[in-house]
N, C-alpha and C positions, 0 to 999 in steps of 0.2 A: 371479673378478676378475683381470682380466689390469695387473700394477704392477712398477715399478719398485720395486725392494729394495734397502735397504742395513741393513748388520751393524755395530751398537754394540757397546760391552763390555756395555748394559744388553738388548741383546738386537734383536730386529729388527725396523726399520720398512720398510710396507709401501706406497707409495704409488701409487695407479689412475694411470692413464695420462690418463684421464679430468680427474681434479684438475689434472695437467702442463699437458694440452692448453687447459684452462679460464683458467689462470692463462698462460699464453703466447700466446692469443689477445687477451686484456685487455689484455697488456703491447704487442703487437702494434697495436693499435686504437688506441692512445694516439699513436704512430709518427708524424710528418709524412708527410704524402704518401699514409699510407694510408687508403682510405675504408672498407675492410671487408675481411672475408672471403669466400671467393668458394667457393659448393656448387657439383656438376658434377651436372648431370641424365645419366644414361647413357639411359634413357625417351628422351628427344627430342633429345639432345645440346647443352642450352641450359646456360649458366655465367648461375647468379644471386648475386646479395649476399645474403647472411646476417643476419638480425636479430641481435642482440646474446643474445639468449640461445642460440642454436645454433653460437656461434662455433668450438666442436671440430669441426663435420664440416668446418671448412677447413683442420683441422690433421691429422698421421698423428704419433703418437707412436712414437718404436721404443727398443727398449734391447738391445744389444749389449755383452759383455764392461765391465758399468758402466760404460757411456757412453750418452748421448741422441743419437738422431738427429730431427730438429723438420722436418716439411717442412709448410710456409705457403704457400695457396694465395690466394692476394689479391688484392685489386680495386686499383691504385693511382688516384691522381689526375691528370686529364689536363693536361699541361705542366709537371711536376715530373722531374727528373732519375730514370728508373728507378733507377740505381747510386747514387745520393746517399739515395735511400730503402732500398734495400735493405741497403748498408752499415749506416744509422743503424738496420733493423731486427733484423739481427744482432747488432753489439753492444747493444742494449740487452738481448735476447731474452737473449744469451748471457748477461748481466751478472746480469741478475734471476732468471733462473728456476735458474743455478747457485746462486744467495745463498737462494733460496728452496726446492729439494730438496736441495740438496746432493750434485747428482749431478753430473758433468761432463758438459759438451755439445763432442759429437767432432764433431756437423756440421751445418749449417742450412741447408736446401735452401729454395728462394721460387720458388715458379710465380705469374708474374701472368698472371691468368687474363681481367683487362679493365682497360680505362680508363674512369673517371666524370668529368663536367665537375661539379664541386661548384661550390655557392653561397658 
C-alpha cells in the first residue's frame, strides 16, 4: 500500500494515496468550469473523460517531506475563463483535502487536457 503517513501521540495513521486521489477528484468535479477528468491513452495517443468512478487515474498523488503534491488532469468547459477555473480549483482542492487528511499541500499542478461544449 503506497500512503501518505502521519504521526500522533496515539500512534500512526496511514492513509492510501488512492483515498486522497478519490476525495480530490469529487472535490475537483464539483468546481465551476470543470466537466471531468481527463485519462491519457498512451495505445493511441487519445485524452478521454473519465466516468465518475475512475476519477484518480486523472489524478497523481505524491508525498514528499510531509507535504502533497496533487496534479489534475482535466477536461474544462468551453468558454469559461481557464485561470478563473483553475484558481477556484486550487483553492478549494487545497482548502478541503488539507481539512480532510491533514496533510499540507506544497503544490497543485492542472494540465487541461481538452475542451467540452456542455449542455
Amino acid at each position: 500500500m503506497k500512503g501518505s503517513s502521519l504521526n500522533t501521540h496515539l500512534g500512526n495513521i496511514i492513509i492510501d494515496n488512492e483515498v486522497i486521489a478519490q476525495y480530490a477528484g469529487s472535490v475537483a468535479v464539483e468546481c465551476f468550469g470543470i466537466v471531468g477528468m481527463a485519462g491519457f491513452s498512451v495505445k493511441n495517443g487519445l485524452v478521454r473523460l473519465l466516468k465518475s468512478d475512475s476519477l484518480t487515474k486523472g489524478i497523481n498523488v505524491t508525498l514528499n517531506n510531509n507535504k502533497l503534491t496533487l496534479d489534475f488532469h482535466v477536461i474544462v468547459a468551453y468558454g469559461v475563463s481557464i485561470l478563473a477555473v483553475s484558481d477556484n480549483l486550487i483553492s478549494n482542492v487545497k482548502y478541503k483535502v488539507e481539512e480532510f487528511t491533514g496533510i499540507k499541500i506544497e503544490k497543485i499542478n492542472i494540465f487541461v487536457e481538452g475542451v467540452r461544449v456542455i449542455d
